[in-house]
C-alpha positions as CSV (number, residue, x, y, z in Angstrom):
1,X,-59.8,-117.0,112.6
2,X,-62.0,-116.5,109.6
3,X,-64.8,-119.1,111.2
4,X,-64.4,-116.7,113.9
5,X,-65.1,-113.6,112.2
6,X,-68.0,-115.3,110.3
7,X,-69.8,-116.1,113.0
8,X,-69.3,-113.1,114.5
9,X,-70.4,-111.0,111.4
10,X,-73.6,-113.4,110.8
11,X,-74.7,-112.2,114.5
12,X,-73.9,-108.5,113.8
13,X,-76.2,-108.6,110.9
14,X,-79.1,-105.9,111.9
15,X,-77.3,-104.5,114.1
16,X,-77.2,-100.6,114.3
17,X,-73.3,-99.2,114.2
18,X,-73.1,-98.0,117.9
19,X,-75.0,-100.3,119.6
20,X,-73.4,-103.8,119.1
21,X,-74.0,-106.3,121.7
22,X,-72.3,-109.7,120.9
23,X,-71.5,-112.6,124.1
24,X,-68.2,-113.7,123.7
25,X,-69.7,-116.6,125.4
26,X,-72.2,-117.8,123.1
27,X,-69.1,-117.7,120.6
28,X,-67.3,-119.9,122.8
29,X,-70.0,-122.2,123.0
30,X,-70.2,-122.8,119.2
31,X,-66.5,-123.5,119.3
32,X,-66.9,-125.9,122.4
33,X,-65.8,-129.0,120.3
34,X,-62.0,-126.9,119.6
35,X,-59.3,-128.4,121.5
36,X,-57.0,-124.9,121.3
37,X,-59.7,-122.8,123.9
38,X,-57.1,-119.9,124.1
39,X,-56.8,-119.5,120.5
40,X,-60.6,-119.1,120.0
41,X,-61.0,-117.0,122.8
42,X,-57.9,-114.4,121.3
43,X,-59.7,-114.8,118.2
44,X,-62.6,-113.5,119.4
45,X,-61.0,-110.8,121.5
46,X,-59.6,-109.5,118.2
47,X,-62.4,-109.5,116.0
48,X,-64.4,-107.9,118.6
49,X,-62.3,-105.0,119.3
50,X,-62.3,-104.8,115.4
51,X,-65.7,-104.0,115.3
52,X,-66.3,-101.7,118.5
């Protein structure tokens, strides 16, 4: 989870408060070589609605 959240925060970086915009895709994509896809993509899903 905490690659997750990394990557995530590296692309929130200069981003203003209310107007985050981050594709769950791209984040999949890094992630592509990950055998567990449905761990990722929960991973994701969580961080996500962390930050919103």
């Amino acid at each position: 989870m905490l690659a997750v959240a990394d990557l995530i925060t590296e692309k929130l970086k200069g981003q203003e408060a209310g107007k985050i915009s981050i594709n769950p895709e791209e984040i999949l994509k890094f992630f592509a070589e990950e055998k567990e896809k449905d761990k990722i993509k929960n991973r994701i899903s969580i961080v996500l609605n962390a930050v919103r």
